[in-house]
PQR file of N, CA, C, O and H, with PARSE charges and radii, in Angstrom:
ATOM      1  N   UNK A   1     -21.547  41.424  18.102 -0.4000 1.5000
ATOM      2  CA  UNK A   1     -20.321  42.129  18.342 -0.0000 2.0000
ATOM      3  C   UNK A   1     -20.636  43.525  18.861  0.5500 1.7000
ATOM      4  O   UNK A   1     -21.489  44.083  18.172 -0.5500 1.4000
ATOM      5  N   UNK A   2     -20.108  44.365  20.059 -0.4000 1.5000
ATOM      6  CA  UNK A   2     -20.654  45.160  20.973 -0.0000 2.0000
ATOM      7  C   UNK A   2     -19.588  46.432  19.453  0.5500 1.7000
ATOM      8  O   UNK A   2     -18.504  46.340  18.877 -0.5500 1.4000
ATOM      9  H   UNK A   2     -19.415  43.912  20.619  0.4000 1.0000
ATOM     10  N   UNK A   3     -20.945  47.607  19.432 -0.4000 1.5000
ATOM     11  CA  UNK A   3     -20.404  48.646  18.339 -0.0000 2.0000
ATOM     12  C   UNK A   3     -19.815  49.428  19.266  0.5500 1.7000
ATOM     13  O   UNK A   3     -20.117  49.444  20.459 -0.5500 1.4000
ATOM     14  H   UNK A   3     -21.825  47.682  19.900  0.4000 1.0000
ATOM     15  N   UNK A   4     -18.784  50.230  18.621 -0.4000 1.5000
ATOM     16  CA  UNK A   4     -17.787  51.470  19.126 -0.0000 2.0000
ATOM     17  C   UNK A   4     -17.965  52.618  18.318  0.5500 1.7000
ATOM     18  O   UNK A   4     -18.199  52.443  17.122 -0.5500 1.4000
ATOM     19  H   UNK A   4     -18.538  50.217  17.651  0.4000 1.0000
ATOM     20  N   UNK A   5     -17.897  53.682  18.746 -0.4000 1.5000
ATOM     21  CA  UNK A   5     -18.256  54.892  18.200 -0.0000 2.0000
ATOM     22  C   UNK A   5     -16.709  55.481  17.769  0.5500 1.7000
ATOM     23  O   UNK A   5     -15.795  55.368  18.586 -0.5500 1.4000
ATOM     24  H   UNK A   5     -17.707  53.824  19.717  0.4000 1.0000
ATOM     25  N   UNK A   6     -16.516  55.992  16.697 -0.4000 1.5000
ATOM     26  CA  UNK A   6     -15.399  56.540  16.536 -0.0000 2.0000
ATOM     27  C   UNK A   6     -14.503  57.028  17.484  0.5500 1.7000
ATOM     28  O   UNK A   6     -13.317  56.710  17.574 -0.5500 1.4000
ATOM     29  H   UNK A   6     -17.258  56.084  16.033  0.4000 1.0000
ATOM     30  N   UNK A   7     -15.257  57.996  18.354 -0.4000 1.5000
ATOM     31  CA  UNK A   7     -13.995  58.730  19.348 -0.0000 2.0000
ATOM     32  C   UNK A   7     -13.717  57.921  20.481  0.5500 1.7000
ATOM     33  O   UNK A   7     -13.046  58.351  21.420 -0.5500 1.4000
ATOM     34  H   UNK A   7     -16.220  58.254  18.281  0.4000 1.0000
ATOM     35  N   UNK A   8     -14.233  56.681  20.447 -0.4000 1.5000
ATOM     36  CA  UNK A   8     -13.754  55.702  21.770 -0.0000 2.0000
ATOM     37  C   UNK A   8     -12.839  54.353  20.937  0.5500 1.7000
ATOM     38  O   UNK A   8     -12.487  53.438  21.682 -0.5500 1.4000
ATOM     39  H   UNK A   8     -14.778  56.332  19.685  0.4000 1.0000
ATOM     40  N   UNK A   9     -12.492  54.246  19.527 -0.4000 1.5000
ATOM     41  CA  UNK A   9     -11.675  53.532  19.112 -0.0000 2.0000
ATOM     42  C   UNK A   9     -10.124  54.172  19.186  0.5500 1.7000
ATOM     43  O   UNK A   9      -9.988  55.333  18.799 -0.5500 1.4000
ATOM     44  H   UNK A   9     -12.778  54.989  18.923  0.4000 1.0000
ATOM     45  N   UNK A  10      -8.684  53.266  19.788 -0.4000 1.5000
ATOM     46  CA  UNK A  10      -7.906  54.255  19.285 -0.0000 2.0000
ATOM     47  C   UNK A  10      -6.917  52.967  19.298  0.5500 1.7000
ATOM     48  O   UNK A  10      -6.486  52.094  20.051 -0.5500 1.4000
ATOM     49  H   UNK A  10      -8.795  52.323  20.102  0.4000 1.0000
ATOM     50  N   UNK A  11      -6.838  53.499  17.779 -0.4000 1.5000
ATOM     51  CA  UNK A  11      -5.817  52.437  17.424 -0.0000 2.0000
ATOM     52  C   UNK A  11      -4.290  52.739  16.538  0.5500 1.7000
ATOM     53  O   UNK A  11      -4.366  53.275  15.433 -0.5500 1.4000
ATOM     54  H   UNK A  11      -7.188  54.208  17.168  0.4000 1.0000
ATOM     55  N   UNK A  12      -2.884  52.340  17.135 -0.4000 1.5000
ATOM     56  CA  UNK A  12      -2.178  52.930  16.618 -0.0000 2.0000
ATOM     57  C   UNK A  12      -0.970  51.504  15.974  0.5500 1.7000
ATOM     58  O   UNK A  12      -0.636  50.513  16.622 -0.5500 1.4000
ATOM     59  H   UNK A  12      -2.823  51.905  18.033  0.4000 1.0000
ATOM     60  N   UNK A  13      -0.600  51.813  14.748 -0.4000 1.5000
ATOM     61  CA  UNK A  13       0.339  50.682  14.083 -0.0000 2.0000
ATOM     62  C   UNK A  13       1.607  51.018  14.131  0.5500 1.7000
ATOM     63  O   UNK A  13       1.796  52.149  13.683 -0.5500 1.4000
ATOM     64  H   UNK A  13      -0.871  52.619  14.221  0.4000 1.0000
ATOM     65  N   UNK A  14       2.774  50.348  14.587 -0.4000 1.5000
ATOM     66  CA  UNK A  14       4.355  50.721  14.742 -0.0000 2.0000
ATOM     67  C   UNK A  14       4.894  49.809  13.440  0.5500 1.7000
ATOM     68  O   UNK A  14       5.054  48.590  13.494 -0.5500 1.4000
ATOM     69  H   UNK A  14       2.621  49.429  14.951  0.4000 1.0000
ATOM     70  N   UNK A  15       5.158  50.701  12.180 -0.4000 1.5000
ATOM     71  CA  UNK A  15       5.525  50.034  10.707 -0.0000 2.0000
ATOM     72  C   UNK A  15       7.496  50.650  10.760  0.5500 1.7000
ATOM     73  O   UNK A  15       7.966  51.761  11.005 -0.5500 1.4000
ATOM     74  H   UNK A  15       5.028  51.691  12.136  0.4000 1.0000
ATOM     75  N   UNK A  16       7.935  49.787  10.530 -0.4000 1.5000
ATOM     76  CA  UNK A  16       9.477  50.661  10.490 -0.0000 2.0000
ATOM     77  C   UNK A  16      10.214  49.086   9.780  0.5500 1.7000
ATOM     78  O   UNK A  16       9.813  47.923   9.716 -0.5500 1.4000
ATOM     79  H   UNK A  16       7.553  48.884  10.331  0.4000 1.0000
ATOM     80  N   UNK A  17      11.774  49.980   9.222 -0.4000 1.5000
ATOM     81  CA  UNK A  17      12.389  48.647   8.879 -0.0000 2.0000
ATOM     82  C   UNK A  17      12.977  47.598  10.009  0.5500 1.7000
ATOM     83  O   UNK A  17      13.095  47.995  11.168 -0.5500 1.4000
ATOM     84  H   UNK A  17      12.099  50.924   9.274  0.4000 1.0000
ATOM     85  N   UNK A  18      13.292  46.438   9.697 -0.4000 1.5000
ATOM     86  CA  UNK A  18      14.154  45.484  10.411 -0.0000 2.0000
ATOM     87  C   UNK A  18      15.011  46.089  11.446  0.5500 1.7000
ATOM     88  O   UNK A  18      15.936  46.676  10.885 -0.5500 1.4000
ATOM     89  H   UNK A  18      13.196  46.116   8.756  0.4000 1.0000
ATOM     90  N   UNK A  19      15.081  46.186  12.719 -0.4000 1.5000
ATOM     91  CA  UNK A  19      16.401  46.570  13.351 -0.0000 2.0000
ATOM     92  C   UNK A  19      15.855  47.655  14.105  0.5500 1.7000
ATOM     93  O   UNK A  19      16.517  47.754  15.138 -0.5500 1.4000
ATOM     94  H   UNK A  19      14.330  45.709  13.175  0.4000 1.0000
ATOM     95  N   UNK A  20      14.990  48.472  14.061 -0.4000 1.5000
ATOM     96  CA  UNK A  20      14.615  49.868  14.371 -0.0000 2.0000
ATOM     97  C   UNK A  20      13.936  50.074  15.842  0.5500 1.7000
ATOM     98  O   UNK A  20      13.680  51.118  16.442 -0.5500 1.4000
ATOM     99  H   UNK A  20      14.452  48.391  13.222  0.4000 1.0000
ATOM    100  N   UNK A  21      13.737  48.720  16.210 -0.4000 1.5000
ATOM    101  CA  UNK A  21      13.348  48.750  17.924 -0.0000 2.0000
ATOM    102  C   UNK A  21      11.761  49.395  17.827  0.5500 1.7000
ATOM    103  O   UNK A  21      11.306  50.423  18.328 -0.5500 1.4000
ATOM    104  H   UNK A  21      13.945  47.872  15.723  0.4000 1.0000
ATOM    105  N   UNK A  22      11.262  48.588  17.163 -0.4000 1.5000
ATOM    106  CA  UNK A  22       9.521  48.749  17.007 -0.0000 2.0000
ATOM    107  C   UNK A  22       8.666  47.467  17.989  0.5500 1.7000
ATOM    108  O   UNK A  22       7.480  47.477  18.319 -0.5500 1.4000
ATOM    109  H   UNK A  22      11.632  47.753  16.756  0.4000 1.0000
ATOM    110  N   UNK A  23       9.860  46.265  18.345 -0.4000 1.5000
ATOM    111  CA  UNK A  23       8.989  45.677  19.187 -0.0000 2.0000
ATOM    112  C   UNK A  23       9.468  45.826  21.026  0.5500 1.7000
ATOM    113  O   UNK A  23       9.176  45.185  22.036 -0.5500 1.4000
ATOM    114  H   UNK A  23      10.824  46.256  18.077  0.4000 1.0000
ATOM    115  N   UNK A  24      10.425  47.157  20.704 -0.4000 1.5000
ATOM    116  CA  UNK A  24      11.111  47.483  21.975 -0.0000 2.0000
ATOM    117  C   UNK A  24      10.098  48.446  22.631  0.5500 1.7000
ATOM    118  O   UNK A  24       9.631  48.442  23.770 -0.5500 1.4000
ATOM    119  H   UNK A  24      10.662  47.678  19.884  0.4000 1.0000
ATOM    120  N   UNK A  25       9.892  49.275  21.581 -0.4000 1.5000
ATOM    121  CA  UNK A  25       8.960  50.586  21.843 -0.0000 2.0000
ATOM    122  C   UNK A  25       7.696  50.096  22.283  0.5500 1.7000
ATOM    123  O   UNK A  25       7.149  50.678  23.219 -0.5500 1.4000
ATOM    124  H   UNK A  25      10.271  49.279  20.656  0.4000 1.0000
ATOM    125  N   UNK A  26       6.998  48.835  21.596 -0.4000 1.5000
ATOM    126  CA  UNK A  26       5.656  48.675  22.102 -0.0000 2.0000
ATOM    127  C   UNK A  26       5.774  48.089  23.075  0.5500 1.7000
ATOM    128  O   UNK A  26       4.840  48.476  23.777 -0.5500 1.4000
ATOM    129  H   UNK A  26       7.442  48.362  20.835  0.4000 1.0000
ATOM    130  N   UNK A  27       6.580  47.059  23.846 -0.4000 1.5000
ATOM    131  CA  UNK A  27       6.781  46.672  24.873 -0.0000 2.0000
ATOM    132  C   UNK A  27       6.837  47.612  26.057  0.5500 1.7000
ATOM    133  O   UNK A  27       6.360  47.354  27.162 -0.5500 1.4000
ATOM    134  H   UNK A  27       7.339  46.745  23.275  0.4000 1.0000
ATOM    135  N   UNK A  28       7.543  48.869  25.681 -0.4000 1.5000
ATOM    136  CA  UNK A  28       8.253  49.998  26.719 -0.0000 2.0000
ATOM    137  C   UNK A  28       6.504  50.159  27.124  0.5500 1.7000
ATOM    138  O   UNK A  28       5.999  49.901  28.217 -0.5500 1.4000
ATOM    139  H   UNK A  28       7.931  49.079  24.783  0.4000 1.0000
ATOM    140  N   UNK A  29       5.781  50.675  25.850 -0.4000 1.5000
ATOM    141  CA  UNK A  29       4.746  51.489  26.020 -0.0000 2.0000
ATOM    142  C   UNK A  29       3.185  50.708  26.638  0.5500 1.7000
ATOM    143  O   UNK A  29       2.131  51.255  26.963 -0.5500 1.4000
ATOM    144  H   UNK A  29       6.191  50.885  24.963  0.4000 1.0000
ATOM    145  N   UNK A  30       3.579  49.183  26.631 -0.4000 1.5000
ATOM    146  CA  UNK A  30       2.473  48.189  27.449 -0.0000 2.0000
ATOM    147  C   UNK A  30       3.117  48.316  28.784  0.5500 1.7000
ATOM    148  O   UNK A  30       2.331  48.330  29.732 -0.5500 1.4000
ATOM    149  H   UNK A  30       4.434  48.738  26.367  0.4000 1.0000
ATOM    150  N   UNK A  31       4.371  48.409  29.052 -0.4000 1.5000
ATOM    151  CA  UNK A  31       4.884  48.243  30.635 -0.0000 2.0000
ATOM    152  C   UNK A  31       4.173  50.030  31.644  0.5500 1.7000
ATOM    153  O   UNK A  31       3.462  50.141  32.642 -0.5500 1.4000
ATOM    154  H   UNK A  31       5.010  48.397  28.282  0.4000 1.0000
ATOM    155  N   UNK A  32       4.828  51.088  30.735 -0.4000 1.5000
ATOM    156  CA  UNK A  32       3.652  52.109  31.016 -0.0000 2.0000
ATOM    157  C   UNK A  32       2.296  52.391  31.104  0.5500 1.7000
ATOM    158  O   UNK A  32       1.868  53.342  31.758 -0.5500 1.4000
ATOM    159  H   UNK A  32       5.406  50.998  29.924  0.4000 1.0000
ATOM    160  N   UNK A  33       1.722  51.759  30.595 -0.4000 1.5000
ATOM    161  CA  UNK A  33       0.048  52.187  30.530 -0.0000 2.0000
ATOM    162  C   UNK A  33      -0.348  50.492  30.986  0.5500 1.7000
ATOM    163  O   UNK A  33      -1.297  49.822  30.578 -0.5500 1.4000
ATOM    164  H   UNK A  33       2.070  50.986  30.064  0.4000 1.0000
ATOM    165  N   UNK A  34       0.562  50.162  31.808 -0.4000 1.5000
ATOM    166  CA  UNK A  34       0.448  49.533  33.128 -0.0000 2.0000
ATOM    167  C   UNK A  34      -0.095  47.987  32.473  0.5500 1.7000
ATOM    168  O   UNK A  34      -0.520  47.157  33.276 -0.5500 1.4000
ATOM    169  H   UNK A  34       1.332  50.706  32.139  0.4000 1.0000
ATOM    170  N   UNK A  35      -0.060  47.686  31.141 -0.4000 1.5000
ATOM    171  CA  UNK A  35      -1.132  46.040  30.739 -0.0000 2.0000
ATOM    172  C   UNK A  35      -0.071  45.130  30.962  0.5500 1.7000
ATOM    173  O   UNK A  35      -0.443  44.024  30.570 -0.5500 1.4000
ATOM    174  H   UNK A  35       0.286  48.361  30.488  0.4000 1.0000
ATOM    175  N   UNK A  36       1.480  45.075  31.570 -0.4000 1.5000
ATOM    176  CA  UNK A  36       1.869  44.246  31.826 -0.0000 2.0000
ATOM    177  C   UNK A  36       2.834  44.819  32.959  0.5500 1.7000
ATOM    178  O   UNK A  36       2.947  45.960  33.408 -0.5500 1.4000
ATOM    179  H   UNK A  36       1.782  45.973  31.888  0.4000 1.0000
ATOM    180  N   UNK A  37       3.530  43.551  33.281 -0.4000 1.5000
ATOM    181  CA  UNK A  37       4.437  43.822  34.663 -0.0000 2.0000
ATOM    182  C   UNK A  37       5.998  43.677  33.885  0.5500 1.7000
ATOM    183  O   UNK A  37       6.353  43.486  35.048 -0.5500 1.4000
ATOM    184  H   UNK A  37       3.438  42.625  32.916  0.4000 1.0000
ATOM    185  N   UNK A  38       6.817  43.616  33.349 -0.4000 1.5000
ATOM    186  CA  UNK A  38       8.055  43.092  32.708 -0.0000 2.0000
ATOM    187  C   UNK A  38       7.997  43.657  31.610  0.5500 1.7000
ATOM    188  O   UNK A  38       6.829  44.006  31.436 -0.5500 1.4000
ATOM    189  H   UNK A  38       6.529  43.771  32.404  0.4000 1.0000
ATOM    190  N   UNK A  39       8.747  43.991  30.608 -0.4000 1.5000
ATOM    191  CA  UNK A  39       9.408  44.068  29.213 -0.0000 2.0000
ATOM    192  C   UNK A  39      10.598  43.090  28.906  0.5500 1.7000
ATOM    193  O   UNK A  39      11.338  42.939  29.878 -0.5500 1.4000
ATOM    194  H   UNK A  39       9.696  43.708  30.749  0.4000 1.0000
ATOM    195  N   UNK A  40      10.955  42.388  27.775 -0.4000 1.5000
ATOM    196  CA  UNK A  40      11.754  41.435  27.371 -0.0000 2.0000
ATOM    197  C   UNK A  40      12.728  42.025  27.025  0.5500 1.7000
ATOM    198  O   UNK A  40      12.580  43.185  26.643 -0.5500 1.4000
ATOM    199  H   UNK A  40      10.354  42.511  26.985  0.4000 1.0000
ATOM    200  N   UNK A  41      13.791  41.548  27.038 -0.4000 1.5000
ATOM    201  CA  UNK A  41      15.591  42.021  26.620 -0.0000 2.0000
ATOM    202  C   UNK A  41      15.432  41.166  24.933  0.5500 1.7000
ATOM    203  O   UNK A  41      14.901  40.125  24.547 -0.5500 1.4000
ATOM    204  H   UNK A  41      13.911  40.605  27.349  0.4000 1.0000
ATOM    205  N   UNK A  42      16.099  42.115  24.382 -0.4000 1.5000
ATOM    206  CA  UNK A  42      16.826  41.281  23.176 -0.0000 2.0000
ATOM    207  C   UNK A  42      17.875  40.291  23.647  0.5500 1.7000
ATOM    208  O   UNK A  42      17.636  39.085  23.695 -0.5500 1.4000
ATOM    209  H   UNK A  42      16.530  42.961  24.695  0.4000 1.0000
ATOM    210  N   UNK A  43      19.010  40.804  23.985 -0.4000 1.5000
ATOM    211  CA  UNK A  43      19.870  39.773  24.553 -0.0000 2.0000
ATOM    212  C   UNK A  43      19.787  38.682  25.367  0.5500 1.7000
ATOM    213  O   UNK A  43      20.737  37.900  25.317 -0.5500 1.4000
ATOM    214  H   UNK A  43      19.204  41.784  23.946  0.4000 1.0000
ATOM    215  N   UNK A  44      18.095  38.224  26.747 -0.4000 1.5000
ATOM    216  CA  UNK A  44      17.531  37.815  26.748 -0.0000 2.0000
ATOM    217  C   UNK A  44      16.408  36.225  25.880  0.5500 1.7000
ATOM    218  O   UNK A  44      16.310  35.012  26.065 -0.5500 1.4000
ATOM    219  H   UNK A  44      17.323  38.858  26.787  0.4000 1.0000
ATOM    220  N   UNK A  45      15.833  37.209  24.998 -0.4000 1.5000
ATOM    221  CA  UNK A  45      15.520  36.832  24.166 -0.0000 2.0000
ATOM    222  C   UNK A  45      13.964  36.200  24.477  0.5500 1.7000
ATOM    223  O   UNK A  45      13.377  35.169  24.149 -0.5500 1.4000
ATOM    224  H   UNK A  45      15.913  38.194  24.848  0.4000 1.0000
ATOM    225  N   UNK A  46      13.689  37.193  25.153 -0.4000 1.5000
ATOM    226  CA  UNK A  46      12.154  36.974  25.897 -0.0000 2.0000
ATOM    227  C   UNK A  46      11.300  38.196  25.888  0.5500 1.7000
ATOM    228  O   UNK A  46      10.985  38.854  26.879 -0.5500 1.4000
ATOM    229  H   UNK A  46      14.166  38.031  25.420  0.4000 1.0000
ATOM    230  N   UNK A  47      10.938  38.435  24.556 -0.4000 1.5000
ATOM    231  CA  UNK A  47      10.025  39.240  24.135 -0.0000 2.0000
ATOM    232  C   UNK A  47       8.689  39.131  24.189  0.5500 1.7000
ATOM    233  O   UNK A  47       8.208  38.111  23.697 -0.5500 1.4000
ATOM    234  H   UNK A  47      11.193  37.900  23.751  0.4000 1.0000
ATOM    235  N   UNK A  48       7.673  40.255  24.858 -0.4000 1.5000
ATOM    236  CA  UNK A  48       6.262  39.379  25.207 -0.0000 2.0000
ATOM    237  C   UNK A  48       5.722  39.612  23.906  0.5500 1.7000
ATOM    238  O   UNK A  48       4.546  39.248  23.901 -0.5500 1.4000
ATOM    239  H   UNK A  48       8.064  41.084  25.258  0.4000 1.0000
ATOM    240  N   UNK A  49       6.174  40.178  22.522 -0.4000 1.5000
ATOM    241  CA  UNK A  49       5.650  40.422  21.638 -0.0000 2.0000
ATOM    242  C   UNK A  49       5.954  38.891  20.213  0.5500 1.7000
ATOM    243  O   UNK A  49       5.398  38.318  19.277 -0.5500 1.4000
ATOM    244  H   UNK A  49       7.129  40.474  22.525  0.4000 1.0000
ATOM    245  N   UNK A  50       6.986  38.917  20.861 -0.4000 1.5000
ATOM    246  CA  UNK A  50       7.540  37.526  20.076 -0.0000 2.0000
ATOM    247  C   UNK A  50       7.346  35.871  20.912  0.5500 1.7000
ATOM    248  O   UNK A  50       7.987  35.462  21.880 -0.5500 1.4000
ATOM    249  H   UNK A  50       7.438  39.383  21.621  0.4000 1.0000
ATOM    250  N   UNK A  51       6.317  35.206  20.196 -0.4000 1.5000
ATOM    251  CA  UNK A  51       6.084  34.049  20.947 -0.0000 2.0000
ATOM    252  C   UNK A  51       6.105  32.706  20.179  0.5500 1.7000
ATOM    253  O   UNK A  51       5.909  31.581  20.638 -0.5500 1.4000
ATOM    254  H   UNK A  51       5.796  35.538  19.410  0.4000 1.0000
ATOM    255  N   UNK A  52       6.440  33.141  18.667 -0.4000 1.5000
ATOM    256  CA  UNK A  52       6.608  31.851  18.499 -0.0000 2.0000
ATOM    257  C   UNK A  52       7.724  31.107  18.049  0.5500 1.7000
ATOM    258  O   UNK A  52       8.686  31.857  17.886 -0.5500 1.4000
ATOM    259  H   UNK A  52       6.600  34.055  18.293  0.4000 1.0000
ATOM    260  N   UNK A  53       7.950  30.025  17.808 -0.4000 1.5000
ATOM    261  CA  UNK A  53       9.605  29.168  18.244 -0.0000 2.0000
ATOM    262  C   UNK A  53      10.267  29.667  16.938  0.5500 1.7000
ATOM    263  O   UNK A  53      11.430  30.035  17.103 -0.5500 1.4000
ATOM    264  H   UNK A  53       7.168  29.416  17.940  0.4000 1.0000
ATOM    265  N   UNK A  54       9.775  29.766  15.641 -0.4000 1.5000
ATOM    266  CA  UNK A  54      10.613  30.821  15.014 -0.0000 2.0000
ATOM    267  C   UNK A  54      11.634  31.776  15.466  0.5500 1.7000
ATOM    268  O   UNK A  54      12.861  31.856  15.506 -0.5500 1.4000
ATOM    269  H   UNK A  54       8.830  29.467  15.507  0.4000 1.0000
ATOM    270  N   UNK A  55      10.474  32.549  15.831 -0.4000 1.5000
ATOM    271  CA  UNK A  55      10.898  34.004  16.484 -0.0000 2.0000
ATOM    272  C   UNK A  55      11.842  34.303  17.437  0.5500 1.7000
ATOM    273  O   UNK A  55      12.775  35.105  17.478 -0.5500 1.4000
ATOM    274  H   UNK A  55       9.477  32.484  15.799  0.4000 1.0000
ATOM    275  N   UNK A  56      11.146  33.019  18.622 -0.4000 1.5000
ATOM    276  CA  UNK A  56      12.173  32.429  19.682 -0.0000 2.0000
ATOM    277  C   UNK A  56      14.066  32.527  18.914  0.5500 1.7000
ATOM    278  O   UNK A  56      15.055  33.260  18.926 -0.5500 1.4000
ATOM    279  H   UNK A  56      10.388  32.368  18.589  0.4000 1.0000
ATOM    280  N   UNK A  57      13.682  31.519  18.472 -0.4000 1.5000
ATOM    281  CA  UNK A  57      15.255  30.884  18.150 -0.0000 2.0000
ATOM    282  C   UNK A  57      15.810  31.669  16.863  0.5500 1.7000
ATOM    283  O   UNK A  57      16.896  31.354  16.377 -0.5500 1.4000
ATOM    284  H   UNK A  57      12.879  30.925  18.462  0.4000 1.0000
ATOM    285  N   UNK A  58      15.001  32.732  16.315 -0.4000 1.5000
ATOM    286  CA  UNK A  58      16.080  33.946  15.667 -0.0000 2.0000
ATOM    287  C   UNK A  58      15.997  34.939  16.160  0.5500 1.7000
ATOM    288  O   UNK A  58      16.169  35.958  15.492 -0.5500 1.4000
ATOM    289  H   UNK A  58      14.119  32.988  16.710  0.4000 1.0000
ATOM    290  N   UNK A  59      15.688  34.999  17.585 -0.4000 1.5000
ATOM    291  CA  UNK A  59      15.476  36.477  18.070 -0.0000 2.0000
ATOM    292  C   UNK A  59      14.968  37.710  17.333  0.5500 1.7000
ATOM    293  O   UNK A  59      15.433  38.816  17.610 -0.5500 1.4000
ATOM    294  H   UNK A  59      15.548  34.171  18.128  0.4000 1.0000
ATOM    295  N   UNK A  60      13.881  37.530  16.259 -0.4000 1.5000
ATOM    296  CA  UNK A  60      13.385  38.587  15.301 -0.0000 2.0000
ATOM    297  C   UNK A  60      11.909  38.278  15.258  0.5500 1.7000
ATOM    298  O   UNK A  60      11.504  37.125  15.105 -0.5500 1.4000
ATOM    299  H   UNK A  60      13.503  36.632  16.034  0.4000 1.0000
ATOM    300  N   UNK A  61      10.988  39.474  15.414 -0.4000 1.5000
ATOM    301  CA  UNK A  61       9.935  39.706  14.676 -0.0000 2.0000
ATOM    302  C   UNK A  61       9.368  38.826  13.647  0.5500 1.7000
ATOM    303  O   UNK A  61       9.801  39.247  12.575 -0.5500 1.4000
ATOM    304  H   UNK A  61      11.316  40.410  15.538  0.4000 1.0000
ATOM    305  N   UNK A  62       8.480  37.636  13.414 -0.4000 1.5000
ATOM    306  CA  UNK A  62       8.105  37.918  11.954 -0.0000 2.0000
ATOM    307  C   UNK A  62       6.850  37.960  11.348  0.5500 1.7000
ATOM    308  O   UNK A  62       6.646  38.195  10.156 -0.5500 1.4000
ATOM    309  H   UNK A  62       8.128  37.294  14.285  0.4000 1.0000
ATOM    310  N   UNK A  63       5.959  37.708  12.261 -0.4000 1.5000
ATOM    311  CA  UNK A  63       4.398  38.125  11.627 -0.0000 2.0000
ATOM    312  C   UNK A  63       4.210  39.114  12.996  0.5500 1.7000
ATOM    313  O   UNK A  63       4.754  39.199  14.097 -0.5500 1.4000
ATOM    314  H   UNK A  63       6.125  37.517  13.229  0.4000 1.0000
ATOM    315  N   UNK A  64       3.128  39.805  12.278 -0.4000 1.5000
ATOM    316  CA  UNK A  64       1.825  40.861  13.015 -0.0000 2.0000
ATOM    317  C   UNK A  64       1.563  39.889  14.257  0.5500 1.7000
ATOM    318  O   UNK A  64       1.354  38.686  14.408 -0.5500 1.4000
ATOM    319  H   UNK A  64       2.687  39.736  11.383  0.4000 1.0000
ATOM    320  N   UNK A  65       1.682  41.030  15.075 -0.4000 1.5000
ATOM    321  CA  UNK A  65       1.344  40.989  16.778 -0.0000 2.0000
ATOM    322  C   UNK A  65       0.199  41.803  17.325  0.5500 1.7000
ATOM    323  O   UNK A  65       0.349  42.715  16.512 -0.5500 1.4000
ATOM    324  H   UNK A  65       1.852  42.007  14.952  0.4000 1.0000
ATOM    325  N   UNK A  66      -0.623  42.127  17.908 -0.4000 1.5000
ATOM    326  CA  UNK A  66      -1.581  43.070  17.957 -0.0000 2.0000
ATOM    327  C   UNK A  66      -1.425  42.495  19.745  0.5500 1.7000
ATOM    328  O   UNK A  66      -1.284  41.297  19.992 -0.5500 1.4000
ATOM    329  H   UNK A  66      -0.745  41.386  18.568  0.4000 1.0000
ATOM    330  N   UNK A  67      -1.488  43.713  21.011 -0.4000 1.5000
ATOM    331  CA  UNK A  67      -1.432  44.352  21.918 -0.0000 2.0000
ATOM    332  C   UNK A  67      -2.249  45.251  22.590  0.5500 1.7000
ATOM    333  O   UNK A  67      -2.160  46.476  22.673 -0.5500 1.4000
ATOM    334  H   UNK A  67      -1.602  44.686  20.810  0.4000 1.0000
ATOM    335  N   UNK A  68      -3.368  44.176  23.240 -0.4000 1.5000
ATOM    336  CA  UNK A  68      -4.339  45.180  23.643 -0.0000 2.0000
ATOM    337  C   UNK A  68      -4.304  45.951  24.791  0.5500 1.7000
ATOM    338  O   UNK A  68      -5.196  46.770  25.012 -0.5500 1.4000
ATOM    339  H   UNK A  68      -3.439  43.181  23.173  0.4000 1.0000
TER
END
């Protein structure tokens, strides 16, 4: 496994309650720093953070996503 030196790791966690637009924000912030082309609508219901048929078909969050 290739080692990383502290000041080249940077890692940040978005923790908030239900409702608070934490998988809006990380979406906004992958479409800026350019790792994807699109962001998903809630109303939609095509979130690149939400992928599985759970999630799908209640339009909600429910396990850990990680976004490289």
């Amino acid at each position: 496994m290739k080692e990383y030196s502290s000041n080249q790791i940077r890692n940040v966690a978005v923790v908030s309650h239900d409702g608070a637009g934490k998988t809006a924000l990380v979406e906004s912030l992958l479409l800026t720093s350019g790792a994807v082309d699109f962001v998903g609508r809630g109303q939609d219901n095509k979130h690149i953070m939400d992928f599985e048929p759970e999630e799908i078909k209640r339009n909600v969050t429910i396990q850990l996503g990680m976004a490289p």
